[in-house]
mmCIF file of the protein (N, C-alpha, C, O) and its ligand, coordinates in Angstrom:
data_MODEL
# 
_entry.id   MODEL 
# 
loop_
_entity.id 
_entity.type 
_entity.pdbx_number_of_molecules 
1 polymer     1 
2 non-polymer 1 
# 
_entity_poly.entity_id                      1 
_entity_poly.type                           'polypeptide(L)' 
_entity_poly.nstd_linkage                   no 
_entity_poly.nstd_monomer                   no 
_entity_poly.pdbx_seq_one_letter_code       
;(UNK)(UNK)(UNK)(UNK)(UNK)(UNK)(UNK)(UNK)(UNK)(UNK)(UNK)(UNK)(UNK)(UNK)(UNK)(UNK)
(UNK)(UNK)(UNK)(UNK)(UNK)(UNK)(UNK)(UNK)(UNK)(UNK)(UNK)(UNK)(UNK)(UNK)(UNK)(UNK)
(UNK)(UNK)(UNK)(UNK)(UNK)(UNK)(UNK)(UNK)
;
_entity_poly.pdbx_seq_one_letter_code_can   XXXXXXXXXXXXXXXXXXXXXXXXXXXXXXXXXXXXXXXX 
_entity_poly.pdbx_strand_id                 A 
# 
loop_
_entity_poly_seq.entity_id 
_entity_poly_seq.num 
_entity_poly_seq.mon_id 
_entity_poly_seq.hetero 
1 1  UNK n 
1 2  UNK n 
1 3  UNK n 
1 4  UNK n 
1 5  UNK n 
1 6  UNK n 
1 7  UNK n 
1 8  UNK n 
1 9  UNK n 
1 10 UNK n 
1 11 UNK n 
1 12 UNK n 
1 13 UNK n 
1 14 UNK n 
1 15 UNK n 
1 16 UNK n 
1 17 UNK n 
1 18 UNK n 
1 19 UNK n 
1 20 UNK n 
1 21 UNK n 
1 22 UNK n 
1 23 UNK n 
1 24 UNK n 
1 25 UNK n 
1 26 UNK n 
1 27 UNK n 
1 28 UNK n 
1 29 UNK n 
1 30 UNK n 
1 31 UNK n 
1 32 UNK n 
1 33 UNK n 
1 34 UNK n 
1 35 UNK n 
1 36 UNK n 
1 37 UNK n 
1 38 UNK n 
1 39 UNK n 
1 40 UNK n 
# 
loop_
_struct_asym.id 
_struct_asym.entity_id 
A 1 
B 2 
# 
loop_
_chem_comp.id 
_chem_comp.type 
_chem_comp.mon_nstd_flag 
UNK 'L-peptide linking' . 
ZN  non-polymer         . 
# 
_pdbx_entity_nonpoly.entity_id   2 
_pdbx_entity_nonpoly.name        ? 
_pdbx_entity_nonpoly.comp_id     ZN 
# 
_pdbx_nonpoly_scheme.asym_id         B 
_pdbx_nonpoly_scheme.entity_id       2 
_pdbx_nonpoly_scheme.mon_id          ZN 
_pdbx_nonpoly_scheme.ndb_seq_num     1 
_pdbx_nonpoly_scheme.pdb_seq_num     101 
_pdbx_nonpoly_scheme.auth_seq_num    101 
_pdbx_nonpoly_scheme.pdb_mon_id      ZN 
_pdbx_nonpoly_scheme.auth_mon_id     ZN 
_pdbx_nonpoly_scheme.pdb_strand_id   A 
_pdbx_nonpoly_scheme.pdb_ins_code    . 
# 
loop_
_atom_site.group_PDB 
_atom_site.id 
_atom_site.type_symbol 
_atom_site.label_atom_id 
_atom_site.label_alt_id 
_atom_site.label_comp_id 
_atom_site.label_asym_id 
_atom_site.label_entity_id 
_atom_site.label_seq_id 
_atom_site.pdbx_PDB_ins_code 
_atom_site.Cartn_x 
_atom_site.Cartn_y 
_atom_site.Cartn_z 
_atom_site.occupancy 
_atom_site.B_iso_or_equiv 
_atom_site.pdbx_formal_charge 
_atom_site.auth_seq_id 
_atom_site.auth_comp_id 
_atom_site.auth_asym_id 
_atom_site.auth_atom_id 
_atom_site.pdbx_PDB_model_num 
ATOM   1   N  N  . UNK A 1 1  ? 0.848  -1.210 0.000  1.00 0.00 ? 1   UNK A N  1 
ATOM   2   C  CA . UNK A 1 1  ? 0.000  0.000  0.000  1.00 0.00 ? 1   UNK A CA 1 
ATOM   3   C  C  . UNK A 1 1  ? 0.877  1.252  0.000  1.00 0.00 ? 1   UNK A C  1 
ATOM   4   O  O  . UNK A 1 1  ? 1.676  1.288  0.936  1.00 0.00 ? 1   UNK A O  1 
ATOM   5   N  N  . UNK A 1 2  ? 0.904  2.336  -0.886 1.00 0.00 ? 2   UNK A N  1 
ATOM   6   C  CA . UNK A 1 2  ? 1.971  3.185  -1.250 1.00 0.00 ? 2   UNK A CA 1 
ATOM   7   C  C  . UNK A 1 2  ? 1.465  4.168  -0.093 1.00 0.00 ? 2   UNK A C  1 
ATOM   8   O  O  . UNK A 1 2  ? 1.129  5.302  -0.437 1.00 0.00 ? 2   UNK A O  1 
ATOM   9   N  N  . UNK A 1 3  ? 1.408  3.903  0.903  1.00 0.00 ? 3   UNK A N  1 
ATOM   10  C  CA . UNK A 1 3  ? 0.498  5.115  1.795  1.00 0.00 ? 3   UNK A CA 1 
ATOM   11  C  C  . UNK A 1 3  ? 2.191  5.359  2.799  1.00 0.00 ? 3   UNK A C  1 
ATOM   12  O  O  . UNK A 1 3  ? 2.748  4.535  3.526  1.00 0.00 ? 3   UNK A O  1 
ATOM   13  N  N  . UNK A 1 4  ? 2.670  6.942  2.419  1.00 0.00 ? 4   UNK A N  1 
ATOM   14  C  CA . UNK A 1 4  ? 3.795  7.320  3.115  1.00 0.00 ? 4   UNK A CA 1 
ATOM   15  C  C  . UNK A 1 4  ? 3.462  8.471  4.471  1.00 0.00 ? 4   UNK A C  1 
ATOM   16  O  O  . UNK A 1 4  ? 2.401  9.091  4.547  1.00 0.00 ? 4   UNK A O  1 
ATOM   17  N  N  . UNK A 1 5  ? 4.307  8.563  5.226  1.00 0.00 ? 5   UNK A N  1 
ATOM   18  C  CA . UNK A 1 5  ? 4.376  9.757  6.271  1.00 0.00 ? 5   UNK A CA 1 
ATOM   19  C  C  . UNK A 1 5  ? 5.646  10.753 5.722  1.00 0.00 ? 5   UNK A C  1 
ATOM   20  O  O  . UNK A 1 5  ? 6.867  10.593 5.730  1.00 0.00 ? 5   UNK A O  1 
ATOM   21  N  N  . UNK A 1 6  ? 4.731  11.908 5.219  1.00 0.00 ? 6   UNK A N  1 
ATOM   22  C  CA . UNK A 1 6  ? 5.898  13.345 4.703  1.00 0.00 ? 6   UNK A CA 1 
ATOM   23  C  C  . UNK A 1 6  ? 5.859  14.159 6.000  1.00 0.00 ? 6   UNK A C  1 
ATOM   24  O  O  . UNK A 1 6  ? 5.107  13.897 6.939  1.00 0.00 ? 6   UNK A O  1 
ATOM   25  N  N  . UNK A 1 7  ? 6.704  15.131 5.970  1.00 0.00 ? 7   UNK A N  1 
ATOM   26  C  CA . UNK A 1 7  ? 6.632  16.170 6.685  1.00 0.00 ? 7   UNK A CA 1 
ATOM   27  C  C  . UNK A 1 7  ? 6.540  17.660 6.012  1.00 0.00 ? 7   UNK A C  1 
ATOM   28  O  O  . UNK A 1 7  ? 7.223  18.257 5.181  1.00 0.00 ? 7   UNK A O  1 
ATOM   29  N  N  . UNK A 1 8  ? 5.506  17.936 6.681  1.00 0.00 ? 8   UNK A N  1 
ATOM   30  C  CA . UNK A 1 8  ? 4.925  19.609 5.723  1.00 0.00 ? 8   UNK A CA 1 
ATOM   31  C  C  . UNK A 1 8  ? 6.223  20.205 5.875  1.00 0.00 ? 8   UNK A C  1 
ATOM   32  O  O  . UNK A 1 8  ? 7.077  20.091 6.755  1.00 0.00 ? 8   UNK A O  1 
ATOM   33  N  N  . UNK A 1 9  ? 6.163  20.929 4.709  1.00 0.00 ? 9   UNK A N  1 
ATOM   34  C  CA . UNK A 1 9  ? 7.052  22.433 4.278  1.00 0.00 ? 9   UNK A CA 1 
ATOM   35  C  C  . UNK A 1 9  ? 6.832  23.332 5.035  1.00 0.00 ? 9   UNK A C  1 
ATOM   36  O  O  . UNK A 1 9  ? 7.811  23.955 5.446  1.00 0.00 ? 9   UNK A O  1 
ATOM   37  N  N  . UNK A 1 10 ? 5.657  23.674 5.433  1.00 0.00 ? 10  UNK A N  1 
ATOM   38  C  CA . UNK A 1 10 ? 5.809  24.597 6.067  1.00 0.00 ? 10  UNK A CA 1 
ATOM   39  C  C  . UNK A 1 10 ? 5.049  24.906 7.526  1.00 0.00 ? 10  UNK A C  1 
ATOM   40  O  O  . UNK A 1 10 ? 4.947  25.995 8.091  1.00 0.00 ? 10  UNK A O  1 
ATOM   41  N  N  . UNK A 1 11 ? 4.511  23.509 7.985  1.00 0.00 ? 11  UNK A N  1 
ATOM   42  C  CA . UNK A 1 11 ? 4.241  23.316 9.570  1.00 0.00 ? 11  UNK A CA 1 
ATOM   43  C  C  . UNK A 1 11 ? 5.655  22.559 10.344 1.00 0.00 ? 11  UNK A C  1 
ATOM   44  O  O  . UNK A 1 11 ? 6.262  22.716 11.404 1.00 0.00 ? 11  UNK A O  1 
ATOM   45  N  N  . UNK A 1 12 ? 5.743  21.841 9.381  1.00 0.00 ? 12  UNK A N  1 
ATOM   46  C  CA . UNK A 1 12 ? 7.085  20.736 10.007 1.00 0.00 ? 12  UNK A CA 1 
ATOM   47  C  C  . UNK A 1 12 ? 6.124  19.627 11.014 1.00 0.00 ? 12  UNK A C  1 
ATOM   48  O  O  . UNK A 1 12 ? 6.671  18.966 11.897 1.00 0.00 ? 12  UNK A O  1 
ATOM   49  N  N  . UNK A 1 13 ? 4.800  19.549 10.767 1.00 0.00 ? 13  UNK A N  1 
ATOM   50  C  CA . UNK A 1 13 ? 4.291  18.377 10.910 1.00 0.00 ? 13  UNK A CA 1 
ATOM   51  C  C  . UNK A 1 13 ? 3.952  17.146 10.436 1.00 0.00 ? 13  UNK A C  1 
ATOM   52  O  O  . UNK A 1 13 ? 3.592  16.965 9.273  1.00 0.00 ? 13  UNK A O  1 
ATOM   53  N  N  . UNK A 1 14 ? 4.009  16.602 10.954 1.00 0.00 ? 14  UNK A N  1 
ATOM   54  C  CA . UNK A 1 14 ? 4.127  14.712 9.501  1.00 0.00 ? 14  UNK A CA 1 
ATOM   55  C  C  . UNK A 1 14 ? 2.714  14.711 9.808  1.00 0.00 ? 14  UNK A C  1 
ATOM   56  O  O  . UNK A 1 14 ? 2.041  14.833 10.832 1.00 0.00 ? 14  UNK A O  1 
ATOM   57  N  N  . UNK A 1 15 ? 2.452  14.502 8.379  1.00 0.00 ? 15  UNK A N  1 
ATOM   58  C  CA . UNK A 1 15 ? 1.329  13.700 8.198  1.00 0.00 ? 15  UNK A CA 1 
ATOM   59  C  C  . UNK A 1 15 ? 1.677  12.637 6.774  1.00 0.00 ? 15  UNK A C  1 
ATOM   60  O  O  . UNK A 1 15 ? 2.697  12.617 6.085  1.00 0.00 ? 15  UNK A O  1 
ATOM   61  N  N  . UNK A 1 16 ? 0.421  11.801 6.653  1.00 0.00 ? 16  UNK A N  1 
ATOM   62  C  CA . UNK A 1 16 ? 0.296  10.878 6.122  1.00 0.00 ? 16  UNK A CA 1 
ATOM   63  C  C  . UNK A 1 16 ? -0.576 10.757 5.189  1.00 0.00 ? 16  UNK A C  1 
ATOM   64  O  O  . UNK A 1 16 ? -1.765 10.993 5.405  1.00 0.00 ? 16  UNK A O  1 
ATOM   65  N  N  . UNK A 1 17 ? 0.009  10.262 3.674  1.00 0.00 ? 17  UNK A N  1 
ATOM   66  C  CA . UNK A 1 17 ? -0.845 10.905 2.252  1.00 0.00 ? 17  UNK A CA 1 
ATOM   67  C  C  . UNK A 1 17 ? -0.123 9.173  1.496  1.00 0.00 ? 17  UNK A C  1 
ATOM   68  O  O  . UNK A 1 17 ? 0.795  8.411  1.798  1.00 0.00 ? 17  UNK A O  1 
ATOM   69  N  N  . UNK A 1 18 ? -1.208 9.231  0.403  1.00 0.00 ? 18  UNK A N  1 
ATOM   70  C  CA . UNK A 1 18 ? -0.665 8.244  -0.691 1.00 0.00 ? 18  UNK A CA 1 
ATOM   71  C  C  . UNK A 1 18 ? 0.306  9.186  -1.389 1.00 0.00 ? 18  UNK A C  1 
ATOM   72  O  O  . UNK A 1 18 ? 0.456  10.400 -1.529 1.00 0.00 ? 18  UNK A O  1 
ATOM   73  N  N  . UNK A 1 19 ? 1.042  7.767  -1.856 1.00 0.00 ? 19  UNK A N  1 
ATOM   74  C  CA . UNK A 1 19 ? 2.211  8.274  -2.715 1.00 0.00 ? 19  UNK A CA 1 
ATOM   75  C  C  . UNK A 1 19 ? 1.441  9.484  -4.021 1.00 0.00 ? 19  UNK A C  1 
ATOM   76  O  O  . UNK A 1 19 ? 1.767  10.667 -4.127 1.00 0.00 ? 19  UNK A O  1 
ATOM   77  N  N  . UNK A 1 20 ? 0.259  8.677  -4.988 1.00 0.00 ? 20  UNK A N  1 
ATOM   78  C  CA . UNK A 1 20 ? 0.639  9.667  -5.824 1.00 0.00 ? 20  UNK A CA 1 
ATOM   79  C  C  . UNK A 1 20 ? -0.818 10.906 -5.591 1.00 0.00 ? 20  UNK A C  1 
ATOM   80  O  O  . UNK A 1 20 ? -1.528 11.379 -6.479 1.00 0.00 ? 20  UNK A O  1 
ATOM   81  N  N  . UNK A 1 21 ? -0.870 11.103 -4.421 1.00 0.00 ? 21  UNK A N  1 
ATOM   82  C  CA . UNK A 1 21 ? -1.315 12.644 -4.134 1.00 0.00 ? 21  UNK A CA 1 
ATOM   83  C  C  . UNK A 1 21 ? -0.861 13.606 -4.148 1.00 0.00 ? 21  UNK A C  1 
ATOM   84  O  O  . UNK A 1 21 ? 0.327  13.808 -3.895 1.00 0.00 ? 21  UNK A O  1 
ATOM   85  N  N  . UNK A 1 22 ? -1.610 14.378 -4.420 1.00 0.00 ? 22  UNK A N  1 
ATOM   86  C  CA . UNK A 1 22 ? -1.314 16.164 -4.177 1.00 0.00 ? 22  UNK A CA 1 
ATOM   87  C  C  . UNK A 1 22 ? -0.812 16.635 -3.001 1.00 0.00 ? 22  UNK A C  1 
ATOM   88  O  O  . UNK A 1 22 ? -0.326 17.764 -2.936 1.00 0.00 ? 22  UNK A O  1 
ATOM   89  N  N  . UNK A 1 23 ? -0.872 15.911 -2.075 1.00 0.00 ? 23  UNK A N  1 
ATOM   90  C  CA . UNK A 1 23 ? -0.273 15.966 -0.693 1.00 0.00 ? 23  UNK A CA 1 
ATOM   91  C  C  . UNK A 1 23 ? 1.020  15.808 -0.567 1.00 0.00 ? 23  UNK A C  1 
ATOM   92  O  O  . UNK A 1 23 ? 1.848  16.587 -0.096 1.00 0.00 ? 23  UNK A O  1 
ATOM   93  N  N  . UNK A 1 24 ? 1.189  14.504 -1.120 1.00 0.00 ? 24  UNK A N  1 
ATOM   94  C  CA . UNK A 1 24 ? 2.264  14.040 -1.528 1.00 0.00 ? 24  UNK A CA 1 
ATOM   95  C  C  . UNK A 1 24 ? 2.961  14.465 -2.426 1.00 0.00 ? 24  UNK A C  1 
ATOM   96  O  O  . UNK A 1 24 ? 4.034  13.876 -2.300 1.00 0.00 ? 24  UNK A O  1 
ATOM   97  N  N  . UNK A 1 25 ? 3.027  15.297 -3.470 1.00 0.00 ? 25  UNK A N  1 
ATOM   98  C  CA . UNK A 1 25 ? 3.727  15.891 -4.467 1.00 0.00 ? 25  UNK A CA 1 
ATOM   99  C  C  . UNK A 1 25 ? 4.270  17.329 -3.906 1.00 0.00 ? 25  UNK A C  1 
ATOM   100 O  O  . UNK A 1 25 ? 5.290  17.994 -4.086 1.00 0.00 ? 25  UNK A O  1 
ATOM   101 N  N  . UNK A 1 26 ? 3.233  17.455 -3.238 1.00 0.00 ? 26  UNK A N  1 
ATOM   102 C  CA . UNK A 1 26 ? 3.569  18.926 -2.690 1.00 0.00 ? 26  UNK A CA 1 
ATOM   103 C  C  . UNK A 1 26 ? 4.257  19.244 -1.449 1.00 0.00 ? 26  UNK A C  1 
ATOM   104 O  O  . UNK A 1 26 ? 4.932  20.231 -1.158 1.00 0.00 ? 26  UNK A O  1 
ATOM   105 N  N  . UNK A 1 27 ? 3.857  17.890 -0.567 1.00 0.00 ? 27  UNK A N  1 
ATOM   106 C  CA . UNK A 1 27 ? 4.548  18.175 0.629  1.00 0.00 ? 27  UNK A CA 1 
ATOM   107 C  C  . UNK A 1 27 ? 4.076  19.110 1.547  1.00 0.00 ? 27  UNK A C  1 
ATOM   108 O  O  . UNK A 1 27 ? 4.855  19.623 2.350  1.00 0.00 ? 27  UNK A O  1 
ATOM   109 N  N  . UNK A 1 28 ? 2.758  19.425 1.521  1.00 0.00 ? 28  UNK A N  1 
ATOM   110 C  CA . UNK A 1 28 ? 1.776  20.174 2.646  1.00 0.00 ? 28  UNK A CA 1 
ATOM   111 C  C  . UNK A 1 28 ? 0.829  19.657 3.225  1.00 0.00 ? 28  UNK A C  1 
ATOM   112 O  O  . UNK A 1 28 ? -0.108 19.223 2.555  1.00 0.00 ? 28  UNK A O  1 
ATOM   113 N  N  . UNK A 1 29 ? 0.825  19.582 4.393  1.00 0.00 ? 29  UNK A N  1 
ATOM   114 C  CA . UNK A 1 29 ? -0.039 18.456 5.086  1.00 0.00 ? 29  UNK A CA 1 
ATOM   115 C  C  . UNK A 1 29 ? -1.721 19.271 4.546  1.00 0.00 ? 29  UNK A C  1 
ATOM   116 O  O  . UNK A 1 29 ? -2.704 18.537 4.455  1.00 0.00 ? 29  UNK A O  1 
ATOM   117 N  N  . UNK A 1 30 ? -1.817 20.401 4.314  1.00 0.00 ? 30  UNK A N  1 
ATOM   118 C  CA . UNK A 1 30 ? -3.177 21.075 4.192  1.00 0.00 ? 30  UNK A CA 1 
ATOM   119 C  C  . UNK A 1 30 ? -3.239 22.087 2.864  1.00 0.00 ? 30  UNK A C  1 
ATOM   120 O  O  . UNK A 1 30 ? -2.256 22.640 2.371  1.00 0.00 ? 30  UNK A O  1 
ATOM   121 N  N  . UNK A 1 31 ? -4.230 22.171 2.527  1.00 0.00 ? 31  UNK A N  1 
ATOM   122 C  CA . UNK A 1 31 ? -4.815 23.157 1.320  1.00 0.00 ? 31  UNK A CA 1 
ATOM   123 C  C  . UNK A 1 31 ? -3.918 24.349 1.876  1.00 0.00 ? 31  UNK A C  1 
ATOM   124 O  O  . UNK A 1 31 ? -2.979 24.752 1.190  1.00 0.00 ? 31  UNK A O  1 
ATOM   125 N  N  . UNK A 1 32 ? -4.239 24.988 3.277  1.00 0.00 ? 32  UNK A N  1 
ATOM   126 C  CA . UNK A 1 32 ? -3.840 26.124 3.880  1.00 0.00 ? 32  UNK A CA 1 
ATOM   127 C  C  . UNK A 1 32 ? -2.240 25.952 3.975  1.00 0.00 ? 32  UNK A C  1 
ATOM   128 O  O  . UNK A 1 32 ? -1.499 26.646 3.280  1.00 0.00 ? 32  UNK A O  1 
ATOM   129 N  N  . UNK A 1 33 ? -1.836 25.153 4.721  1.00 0.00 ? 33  UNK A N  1 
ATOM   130 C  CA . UNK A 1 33 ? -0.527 25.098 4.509  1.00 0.00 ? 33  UNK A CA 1 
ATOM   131 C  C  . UNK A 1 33 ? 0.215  25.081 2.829  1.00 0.00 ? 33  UNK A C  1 
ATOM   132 O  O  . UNK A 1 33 ? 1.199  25.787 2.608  1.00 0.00 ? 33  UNK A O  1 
ATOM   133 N  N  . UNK A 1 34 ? -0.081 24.651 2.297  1.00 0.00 ? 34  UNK A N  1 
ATOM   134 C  CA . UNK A 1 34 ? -0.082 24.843 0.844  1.00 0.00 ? 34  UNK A CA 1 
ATOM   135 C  C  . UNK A 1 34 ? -0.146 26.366 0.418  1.00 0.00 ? 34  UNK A C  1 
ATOM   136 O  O  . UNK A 1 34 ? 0.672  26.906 -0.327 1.00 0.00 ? 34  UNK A O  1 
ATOM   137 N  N  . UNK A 1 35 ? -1.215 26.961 0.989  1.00 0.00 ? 35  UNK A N  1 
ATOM   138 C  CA . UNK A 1 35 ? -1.146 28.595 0.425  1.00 0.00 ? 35  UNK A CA 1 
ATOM   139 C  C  . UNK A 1 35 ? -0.262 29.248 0.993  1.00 0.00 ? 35  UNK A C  1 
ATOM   140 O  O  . UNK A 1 35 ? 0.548  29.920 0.354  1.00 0.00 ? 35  UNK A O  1 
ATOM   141 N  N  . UNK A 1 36 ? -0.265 29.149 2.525  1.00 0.00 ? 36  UNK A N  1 
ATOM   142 C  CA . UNK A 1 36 ? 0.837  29.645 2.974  1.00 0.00 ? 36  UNK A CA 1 
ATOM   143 C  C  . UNK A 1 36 ? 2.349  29.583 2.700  1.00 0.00 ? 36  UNK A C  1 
ATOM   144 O  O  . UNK A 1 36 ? 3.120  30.542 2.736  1.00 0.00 ? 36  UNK A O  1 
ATOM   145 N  N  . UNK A 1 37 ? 2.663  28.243 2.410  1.00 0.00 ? 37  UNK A N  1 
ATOM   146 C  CA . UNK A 1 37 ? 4.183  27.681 1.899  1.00 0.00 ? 37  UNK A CA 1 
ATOM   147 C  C  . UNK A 1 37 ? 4.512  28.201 1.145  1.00 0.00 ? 37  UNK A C  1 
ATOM   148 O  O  . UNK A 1 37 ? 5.724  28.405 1.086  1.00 0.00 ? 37  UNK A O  1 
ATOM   149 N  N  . UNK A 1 38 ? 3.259  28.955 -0.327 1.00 0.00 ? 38  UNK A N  1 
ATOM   150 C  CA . UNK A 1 38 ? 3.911  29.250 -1.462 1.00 0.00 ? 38  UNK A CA 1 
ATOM   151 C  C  . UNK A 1 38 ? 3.718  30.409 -1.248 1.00 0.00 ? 38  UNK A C  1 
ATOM   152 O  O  . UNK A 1 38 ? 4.240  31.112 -2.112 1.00 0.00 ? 38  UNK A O  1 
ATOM   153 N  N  . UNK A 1 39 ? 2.923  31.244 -0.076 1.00 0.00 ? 39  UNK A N  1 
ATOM   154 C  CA . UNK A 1 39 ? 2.943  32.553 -0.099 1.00 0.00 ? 39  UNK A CA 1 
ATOM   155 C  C  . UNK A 1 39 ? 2.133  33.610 -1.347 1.00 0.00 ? 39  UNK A C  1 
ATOM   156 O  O  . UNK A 1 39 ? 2.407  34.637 -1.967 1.00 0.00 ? 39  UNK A O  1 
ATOM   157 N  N  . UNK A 1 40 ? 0.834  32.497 -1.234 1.00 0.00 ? 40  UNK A N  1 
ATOM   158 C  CA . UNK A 1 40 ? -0.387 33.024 -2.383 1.00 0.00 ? 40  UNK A CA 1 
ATOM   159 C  C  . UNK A 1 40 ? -1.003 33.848 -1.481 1.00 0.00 ? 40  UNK A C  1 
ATOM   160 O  O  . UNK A 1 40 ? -1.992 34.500 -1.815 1.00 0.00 ? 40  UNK A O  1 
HETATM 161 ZN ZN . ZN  B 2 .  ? 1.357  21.897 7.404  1.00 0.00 2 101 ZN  A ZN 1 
# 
């Protein structure tokens, strides 16, 4: 089961996403963390 534990970019909290997610590609445990990381 490709199911990994990343650690967000920009909480520095692990969470846990399938390999080929958006989660996973991006490396943000959240939508929000995501906006924030890239500073949209
Ligand atoms: Zn985060």
């Amino acid at each position: 089961m490709p199911f990994q534990t990343y650690e967000c970019q920009h909480c520095d909290s692990e969470f846990k996403a399938f390999e080929d997610a958006n989660a996973a590609q991006n490396q943000f445990c959240s939508p929000r963390c995501e906006v924030d990381g890239k500073g949209l």
